[in-house]
C-alpha positions in Angstrom: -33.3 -74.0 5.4 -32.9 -72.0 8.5 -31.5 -68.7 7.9 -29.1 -67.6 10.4 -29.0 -63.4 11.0 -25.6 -62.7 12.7 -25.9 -59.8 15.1 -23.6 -56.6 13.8 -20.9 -55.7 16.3 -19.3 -52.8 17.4 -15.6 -53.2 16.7 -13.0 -53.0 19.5 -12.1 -49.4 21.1 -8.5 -50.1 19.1 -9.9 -50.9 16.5 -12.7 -48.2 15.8 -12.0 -45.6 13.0 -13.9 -43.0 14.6 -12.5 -43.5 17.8 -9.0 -43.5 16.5 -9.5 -40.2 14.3 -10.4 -38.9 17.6 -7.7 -40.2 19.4 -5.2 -38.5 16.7 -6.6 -35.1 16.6 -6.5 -34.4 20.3 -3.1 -35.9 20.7 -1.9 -33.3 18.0 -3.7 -30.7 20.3 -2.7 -30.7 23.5 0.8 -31.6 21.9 1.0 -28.3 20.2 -0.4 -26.5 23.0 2.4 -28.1 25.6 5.3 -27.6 22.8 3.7 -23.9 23.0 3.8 -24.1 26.8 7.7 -25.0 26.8 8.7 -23.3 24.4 7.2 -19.5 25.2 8.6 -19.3 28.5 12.0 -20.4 27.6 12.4 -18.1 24.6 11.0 -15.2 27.3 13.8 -16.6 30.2 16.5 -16.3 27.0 15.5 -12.5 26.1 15.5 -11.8 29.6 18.6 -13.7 29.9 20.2 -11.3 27.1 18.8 -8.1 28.5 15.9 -8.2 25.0 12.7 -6.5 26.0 9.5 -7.8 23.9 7.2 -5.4 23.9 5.0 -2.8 21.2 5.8 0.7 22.6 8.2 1.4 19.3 4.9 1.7 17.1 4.0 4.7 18.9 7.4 5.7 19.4 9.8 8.2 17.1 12.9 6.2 15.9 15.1 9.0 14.9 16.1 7.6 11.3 15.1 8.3 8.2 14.2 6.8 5.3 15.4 7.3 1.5 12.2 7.2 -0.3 8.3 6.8 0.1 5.1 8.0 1.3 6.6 9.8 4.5 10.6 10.4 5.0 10.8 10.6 8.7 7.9 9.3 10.0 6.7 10.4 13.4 5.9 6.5 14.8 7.4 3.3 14.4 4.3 2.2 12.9 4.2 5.0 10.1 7.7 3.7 9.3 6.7 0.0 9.0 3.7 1.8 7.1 6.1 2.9 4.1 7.9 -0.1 3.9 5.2 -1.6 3.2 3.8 0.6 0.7 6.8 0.7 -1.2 6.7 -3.1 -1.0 3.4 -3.0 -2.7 4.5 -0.3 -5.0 6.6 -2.7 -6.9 4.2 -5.7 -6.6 1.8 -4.0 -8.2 3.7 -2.4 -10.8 5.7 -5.1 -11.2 2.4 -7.5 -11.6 0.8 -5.8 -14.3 3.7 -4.9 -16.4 5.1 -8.8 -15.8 1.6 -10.0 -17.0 2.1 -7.6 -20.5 5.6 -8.7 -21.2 4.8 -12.3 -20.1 2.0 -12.5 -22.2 4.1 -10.9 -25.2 6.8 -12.9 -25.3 4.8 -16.1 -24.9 3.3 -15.3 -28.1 6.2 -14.4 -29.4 7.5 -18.1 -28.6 4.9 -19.6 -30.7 5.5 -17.2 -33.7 6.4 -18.1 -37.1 8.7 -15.6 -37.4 12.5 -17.1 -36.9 14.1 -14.3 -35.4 11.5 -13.1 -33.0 11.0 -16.9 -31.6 14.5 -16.9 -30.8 15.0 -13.8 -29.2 11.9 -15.2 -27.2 13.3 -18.2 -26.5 16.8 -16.7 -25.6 15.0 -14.3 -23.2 13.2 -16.8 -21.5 16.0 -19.6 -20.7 18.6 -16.6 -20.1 16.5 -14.7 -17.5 14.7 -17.4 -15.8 17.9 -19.2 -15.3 19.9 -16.7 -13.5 19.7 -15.9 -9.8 17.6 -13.2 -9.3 19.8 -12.1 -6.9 22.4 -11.3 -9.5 19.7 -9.6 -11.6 19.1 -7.1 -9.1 23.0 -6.5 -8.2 23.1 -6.4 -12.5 20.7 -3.9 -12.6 21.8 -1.7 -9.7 25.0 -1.1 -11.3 23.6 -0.3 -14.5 21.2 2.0 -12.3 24.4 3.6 -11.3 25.5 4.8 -14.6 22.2 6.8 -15.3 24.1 10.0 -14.1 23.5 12.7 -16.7 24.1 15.8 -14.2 28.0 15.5 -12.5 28.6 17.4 -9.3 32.7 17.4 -10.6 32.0 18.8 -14.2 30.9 22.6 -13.5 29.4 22.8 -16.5 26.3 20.2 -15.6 26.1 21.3 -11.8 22.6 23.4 -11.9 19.9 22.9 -10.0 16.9 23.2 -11.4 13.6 21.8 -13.1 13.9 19.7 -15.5 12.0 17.6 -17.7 13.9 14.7 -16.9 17.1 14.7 -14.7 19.4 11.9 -13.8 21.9 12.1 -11.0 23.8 9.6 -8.8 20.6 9.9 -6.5 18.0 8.4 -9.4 16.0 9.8 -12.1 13.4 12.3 -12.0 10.7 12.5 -14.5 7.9 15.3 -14.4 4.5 14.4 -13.7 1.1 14.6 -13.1 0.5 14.9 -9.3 -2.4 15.1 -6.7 -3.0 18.5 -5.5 -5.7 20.3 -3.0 -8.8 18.9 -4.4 -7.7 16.0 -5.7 -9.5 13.6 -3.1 -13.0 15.8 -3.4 -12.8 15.1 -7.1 -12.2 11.7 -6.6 -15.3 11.1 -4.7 -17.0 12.8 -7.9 -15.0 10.1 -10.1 -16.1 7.3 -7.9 -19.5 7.8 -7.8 -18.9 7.9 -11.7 -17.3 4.6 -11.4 -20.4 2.9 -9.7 -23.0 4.8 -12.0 -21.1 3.5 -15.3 -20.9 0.1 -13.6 -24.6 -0.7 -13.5 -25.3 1.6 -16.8 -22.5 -0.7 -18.5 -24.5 -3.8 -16.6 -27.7 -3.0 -18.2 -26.7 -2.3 -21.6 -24.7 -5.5 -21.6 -27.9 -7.4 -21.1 -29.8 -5.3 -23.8 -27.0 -6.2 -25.9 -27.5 -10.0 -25.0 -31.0 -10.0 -25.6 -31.9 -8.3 -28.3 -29.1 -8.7 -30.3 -28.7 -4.5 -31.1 -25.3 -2.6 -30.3 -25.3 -0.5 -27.3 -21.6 0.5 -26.9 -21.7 -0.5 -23.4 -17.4 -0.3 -23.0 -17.8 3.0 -25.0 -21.3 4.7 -22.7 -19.6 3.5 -19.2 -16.0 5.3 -20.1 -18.3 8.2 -21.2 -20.3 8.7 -18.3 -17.3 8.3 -16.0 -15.3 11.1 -18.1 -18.6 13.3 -17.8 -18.4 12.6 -13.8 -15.2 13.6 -13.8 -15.4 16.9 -15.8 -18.2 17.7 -13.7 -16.1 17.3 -10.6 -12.9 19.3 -11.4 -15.5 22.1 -11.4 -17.7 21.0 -8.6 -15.5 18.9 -5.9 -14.9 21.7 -3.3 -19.0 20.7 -2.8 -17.5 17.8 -1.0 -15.3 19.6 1.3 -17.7 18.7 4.2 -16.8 15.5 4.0 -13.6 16.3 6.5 -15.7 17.1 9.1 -17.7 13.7 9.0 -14.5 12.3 8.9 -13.2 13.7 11.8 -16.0 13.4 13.7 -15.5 9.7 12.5 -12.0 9.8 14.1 -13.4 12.1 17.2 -15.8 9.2 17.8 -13.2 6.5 17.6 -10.7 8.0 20.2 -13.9 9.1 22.5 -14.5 4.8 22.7 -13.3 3.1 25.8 -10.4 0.5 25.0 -12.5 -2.3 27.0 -15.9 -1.2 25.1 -13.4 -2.3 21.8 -12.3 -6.0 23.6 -16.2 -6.3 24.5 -17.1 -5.8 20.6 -14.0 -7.2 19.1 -14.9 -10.7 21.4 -18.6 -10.7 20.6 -17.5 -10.3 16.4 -15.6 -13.5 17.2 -18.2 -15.5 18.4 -20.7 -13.9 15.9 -18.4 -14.9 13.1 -17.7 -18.7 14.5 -21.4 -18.9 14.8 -22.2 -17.7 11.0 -19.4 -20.5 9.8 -21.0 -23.1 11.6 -24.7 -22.2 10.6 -23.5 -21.5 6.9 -21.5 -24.8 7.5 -24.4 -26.5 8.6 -27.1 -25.2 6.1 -24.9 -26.4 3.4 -25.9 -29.8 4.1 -29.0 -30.0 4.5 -31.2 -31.7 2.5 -35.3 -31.3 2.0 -35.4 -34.6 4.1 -33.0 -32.6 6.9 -29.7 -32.8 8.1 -27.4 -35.1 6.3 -25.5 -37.0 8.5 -22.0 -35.5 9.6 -18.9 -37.3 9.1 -16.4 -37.1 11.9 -14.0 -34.8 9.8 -17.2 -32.3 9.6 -17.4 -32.3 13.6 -13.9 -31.6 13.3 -14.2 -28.8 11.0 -17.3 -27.4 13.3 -15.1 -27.7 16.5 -12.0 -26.0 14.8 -13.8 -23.5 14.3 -15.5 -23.0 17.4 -12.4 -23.5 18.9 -10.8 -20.8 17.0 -13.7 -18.8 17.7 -13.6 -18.7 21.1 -9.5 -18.5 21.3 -9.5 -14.8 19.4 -12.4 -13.9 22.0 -10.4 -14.8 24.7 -7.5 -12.7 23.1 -8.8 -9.7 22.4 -10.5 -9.8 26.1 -7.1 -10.2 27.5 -4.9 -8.7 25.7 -5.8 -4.9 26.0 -3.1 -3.4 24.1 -4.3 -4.9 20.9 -7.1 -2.9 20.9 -5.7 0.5 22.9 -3.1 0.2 19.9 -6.1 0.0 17.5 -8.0 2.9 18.8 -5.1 5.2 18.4 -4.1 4.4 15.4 -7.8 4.9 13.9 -8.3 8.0 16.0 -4.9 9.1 13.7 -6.0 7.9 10.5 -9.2 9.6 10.4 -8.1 13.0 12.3 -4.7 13.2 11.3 -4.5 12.3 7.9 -7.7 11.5 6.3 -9.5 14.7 7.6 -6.9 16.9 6.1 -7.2 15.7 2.8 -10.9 17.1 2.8 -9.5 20.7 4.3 -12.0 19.7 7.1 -8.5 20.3 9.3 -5.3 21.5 8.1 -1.4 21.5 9.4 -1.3 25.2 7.3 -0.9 28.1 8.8 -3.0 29.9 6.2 -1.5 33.4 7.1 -2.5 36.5 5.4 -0.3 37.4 2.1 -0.6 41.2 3.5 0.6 39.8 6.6 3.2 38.1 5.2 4.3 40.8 3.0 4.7 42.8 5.9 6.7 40.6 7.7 8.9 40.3 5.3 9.0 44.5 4.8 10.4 44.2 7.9 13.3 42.3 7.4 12.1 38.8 8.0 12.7 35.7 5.6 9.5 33.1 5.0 12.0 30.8 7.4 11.6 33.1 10.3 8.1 33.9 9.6 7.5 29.8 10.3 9.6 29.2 13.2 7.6 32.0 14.7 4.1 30.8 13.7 5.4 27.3 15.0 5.7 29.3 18.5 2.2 31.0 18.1 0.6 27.2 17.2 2.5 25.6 20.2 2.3 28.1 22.4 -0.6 26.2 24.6 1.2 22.6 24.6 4.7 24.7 25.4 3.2 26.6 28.3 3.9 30.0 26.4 1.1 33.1 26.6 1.3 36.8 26.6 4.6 38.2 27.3 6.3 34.7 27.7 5.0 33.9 24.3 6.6 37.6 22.5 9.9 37.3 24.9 10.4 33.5 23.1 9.3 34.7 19.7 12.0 37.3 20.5 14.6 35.4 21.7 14.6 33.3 18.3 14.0 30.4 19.8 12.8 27.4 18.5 9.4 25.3 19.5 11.6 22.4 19.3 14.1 23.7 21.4 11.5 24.7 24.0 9.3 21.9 23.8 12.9 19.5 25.0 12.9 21.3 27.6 9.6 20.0 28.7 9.1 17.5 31.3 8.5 14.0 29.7 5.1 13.6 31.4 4.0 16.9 29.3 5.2 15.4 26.1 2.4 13.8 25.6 1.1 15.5 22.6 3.2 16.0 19.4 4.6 19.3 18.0 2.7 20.8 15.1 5.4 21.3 12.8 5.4 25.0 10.2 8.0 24.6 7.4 7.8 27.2 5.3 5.9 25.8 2.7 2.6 25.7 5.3 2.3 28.8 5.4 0.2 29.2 2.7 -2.0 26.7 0.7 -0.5 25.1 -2.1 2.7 26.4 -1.3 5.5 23.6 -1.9 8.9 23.1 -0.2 10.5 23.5 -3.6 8.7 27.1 -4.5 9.4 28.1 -1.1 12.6 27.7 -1.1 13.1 29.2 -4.0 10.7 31.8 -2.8 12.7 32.7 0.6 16.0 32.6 -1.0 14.9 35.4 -3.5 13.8 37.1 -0.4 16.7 36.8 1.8 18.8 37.7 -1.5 16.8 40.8 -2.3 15.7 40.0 -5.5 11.9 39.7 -5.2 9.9 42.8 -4.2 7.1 42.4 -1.6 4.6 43.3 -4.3 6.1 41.0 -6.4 6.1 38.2 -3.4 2.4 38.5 -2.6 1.2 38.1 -6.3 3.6 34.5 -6.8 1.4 34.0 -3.1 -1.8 34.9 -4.6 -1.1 33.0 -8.1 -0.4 29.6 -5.7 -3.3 30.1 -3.3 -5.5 31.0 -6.5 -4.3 27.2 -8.0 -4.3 25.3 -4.7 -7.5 24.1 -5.2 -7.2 22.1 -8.5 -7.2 18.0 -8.3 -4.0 17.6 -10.0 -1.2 19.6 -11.6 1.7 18.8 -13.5 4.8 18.8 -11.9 8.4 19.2 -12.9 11.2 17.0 -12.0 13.4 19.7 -9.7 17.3 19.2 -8.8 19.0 20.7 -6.2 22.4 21.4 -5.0 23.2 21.3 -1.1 26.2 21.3 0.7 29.4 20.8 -1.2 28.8 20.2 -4.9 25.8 17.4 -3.9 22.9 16.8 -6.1 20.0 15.3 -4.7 16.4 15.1 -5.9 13.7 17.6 -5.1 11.2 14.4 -3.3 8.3 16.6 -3.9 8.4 17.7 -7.6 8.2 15.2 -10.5 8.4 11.4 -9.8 11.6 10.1 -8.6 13.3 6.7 -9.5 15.8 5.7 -7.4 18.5 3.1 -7.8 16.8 0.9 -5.6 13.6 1.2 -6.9 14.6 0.4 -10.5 16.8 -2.7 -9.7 14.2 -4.1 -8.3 11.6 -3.4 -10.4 13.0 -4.2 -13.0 14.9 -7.4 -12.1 11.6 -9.1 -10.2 9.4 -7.9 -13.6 11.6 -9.3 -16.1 12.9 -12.4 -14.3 8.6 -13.3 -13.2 7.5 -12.5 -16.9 9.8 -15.3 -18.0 8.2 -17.8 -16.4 4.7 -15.8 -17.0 5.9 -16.4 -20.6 6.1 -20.0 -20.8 2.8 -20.2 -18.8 1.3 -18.7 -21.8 3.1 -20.4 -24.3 1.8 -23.7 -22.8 -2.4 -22.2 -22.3 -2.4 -21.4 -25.9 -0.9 -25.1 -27.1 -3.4 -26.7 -24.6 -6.6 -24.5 -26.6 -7.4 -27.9 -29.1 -5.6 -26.8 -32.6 -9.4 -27.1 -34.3 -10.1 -23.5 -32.7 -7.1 -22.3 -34.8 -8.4 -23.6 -37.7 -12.0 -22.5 -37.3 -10.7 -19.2 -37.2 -9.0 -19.3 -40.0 -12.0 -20.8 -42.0 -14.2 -18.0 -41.1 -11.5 -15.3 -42.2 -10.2 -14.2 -38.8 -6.1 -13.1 -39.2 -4.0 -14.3 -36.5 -4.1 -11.2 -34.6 -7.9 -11.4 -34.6 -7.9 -15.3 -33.4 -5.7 -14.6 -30.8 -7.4 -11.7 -29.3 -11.3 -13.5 -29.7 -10.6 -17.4 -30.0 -7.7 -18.5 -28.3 -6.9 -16.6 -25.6 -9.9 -15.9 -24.3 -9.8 -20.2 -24.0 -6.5 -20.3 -22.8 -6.4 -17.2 -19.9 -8.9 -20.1 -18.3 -6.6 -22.7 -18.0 -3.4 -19.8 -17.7 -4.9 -18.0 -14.8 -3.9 -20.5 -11.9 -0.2 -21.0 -12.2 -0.2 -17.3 -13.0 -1.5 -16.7 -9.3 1.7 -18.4 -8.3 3.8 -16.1 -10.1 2.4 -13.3 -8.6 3.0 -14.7 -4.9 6.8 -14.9 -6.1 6.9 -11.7 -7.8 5.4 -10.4 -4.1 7.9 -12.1 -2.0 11.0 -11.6 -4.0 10.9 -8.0 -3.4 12.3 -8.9 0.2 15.8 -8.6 -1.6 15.6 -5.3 -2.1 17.8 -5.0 0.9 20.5 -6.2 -1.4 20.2 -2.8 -3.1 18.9 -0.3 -0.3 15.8 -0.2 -1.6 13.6 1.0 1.1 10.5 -1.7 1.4 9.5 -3.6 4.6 12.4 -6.1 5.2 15.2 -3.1 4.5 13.5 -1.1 7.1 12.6 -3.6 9.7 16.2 -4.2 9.8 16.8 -0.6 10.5 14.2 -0.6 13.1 15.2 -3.5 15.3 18.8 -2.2 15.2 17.2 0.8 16.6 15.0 -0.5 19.6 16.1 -3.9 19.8 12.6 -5.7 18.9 13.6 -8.3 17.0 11.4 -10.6 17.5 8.2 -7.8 17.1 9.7 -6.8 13.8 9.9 -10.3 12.4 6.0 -10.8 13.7 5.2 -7.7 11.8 6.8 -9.2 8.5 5.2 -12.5 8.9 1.5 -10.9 9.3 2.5 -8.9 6.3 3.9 -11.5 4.3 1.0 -13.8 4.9 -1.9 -11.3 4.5 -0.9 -10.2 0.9 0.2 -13.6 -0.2 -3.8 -14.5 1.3 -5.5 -11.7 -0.2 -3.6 -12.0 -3.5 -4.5 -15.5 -3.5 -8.1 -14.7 -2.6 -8.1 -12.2 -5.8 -6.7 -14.6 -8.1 -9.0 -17.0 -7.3 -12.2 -15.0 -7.3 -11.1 -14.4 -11.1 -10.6 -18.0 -11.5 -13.8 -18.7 -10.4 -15.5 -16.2 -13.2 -13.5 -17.7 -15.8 -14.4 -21.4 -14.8 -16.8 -22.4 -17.2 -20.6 -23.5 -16.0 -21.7 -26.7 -16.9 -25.6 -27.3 -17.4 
């Protein structure tokens, strides 16, 4: 019987999978690219059209507004300003994460306990809370944040400022605290390297521990050894104060590098990167015989990524105020306020007490003794020297006033600001303003001046000290919060806070509740048999099981919890969407502000995700 061998053939171009997959992808590329081709220069004809400039000259830029709370209250740059939205975005992310995960994981045990009464109030709290607008929670809370005020500018008999303990007024609540002070980043490099030594003493006696079976208190040795780092640096840290001058040399270097030797090296990165992805890409399937044979969605992969690659290259190459923008803003970070921190270079004045005390001999309040050091720091930038320099210190005028009277292409530097409080180290705006109103009131002696002086210099160098929550009183009967005493809550802060952390731990809660019913019921029981109480089987045997199977929707929770704090605009609280708005009412870039909010949004929602599921990955268990 003849056997008849029918020759394969290659299907029709129409036909073809491959050819068709193909087909599709570049389709959806060059349409994107001409929808992006259309549609940029019509929305830059429309801007034009409405007289709308596009542009990034606000980062650099003063904006003339202030803001009502955060790291910096009238920040010099548009950029700073976006800077403490953002961090007081993050300060109630984080906050709000870690207490949501406590209460969350509370009151999802709480759902499951036998206890009548306390699954109720769990179960009330968790369809009540997760079932109203969250919206209305924060207008809920704000009011309530509104009736928090103890001290009443209309009742004479509560109107005194102050320090406090705690104070409440209609501008927040201040509690005292522990703050960082003039060493407090030296010590820190001390507790640091603590850290990292406990880490790997904590690693090894973990693995003792494993193998051999004997106790080495590994939690207990690592906290030890960090504490001893620690003492030893409160004493020691000022041994790190060189460290300011590496770091402004750092930021010396950084502004000394040409913007086009940045483009050259931010390109080449690009490529490098794209290269790695593909190798790594690559390497990952091969197989002792070689290269396993690609399928048309790993070329696509490979070309994506070269494609993406060579598209960043091509921007940073072109567009050079990317990386001019960069450059000054590292150049800034390491001179102006990294390098500081370290003493390596300082915005105080530093004067002489005896100087001071004779200045002030002679009639002249700490306020006056500023403005004029202001003049004697500025004299270079405002053109001032010898008798032009004693003639303006004379005239009592200002460096501000004299330095708008400067041409704008001489502006080009910043004014180095002297309030009071720089005069000497470890002074504060608080104490020297109570300070320079004793002195203007004659009811401090000199003598008695330069020893409070001497006392604050003496302490100026410790990491932390405990500060007092301060009130004071300015203009007619208002109270306002001393910003750098205590720790302040404002209004907007606590709505916020508070109405994102409850409202997230109710749906943390039933996240729980539902891990621990998935752990099988047999673990219960096993726990039981060997004599474990609940407590102890929740803590060793079911959790433990269940945070495995918990941890991913709890990553979703967090994004929310991170992007709900946009509506703290509702309330006035200061984070990155409240002051955006301020900021493109003040230059008119719109459309820059909402870019900046995007890459915001969409590189902490990426990096939380990437540190959820890093943790999700060490909880997975391995299979043999």
């Amino acid at each position: 019987m003849a056997v008849t061998v029918q020759k394969h053939e290659r299907p029709p171009i129409w036909r073809n999978t491959t050819v068709l997959k193909w087909i599709a992808q570049l389709a959806f590329l060059f349409g994107f690219i001409g929808i992006v081709a259309v549609v940029v220069p019509q929305v830059s004809d429309n801007l034009a059209g409405r007289d709308i400039t596009f542009g990034w000259d606000w980062l650099t830029s003063r904006l003339g507004f202030l803001i009502r709370e955060g790291i910096d209250l009238d920040p010099p740059t548009g950029a700073r300003t976006m800077l403490v939205g953002m961090v007081n975005t993050l300060r109630v992310t984080v906050s709000g994460v870690i207490a949501a995960t406590l209460l969350g994981t509370i009151i999802g045990i709480a759902r499951l306990s036998n206890n009548w009464i306390v699954n109720k109030l769990a179960t009330f709290y968790i369809e009540s809370i997760r079932n109203i607008p969250l919206l209305l929670q924060i207008f809920f809370w704000g009011a309530v944040a509104g009736t928090f005020a103890i001290l009443d500018p209309f009742d004479p008999d509560t109107l005194e400022a102050g320090k406090y303990w705690i104070a409440a007024t209609r501008k927040g609540v201040a509690l005292s605290w522990i703050q960082p002070w003039g060493g407090f980043y030296q010590w820190m490099i001390w507790v640091l390297i603590g850290v990292v030594a406990s880490y790997f003493l904590h690693k090894r006696l973990f693995t003792i521990k494993e193998e051999t079976g004997r106790e080495t208190y590994p939690n207990l040795s690592a906290f030890g050894l960090t504490s001893a780092f620690a003492i030893i640096g409160w004493f020691a840290h000022p041994v790190f104060s060189f460290v300011g001058t590496v770091v402004e040399a750092i930021g010396n270097l950084v502004g000394a590098i040409p913007t086009f030797g940045l483009q050259i090296a931010l390109a080449a990165v690009s490529i490098f990167l794209g290269f790695l992805w593909i190798k790594g890409f690559l390497d990952d399937r091969r197989t002792p015989a070689g290269l396993a044979k690609l399928t048309d969605d790993d070329w696509f992969r490979m070309i994506a990524a070269g494609v993406a690659a060579v598209f960043f290259a091509g921007f940073f190459l072109i567009v050079s105020g990317f990386s001019a923008k960069t450059l000054d803003v590292g150049e800034d970070f390491f001179n102006r306020w990294l390098a500081p921190k370290f003493e390596s270079t300082s915005n105080v004045v530093d004067l002489p007490i005896d100087e001071i005390q004779a200045q002030v001999a002679a009639g002249l309040s700490l306020e006056d003794i500023a403005e004029d050091q202001e003049l004697i720091l500025n004299a270079e930038l405002l053109g001032l020297s010898g008798g032009d320099l004693d003639a303006a210190i004379a005239s009592n005028r200002s460096a501000s006033q004299f330095y708008d009277d400067l041409p704008d292409d001489q502006k080009d530097e910043r004014l180095t600001y002297v309030p009071p409080h720089k005069l000497v180290e470890g002074l504060t705006a608080a104490t020297a303003n109570d300070l320079n109103t004793l002195v203007e009131n004659g009811d401090i002696t000199t003598a008695e001046l330069g020893a409070e002086l001497e006392k604050i210099r003496d302490r100026a160098d410790s990491p932390l000290r405990w500060s007092k929550a301060e009130v004071q009183v300015r203009g007619n009967n208002f109270l306002d919060l001393s910003p750098t005493s205590g720790v302040n809550i404002t209004p907007g802060f606590f709505a916020v806070w508070i109405a994102v952390t409850l409202y997230t731990g109710a749906f943390i809660a039933e996240i729980v509740r539902a891990g621990i019913l998935a752990v099988s019921k047999g673990q219960t029981e096993a726990a039981g048999a060997l004599g474990l109480t609940r407590a102890q089987s929740l803590r060793f045997i079911i959790l433990p099981q269940a945070f495995r199977i918990i941890f991913p929707p709890l990553g979703n929770q967090y994004l929310n919890l991170f992007k709900n704090t946009s509506l703290g605009i509702a309330v006035a609280y200061s984070e990155i969407v409240s002051v955006g708005f301020t900021t493109s009412n003040q230059t008119g870039q719109t459309l820059p502000v909402i870019l900046v909010w995007m890459g915001f949004y969409l590189s902490g929602s990426l990096i939380l995700s990437s540190v959820v599921n890093f943790y999700n990955r060490r909880l997975q268990l391995v299979e043999r």
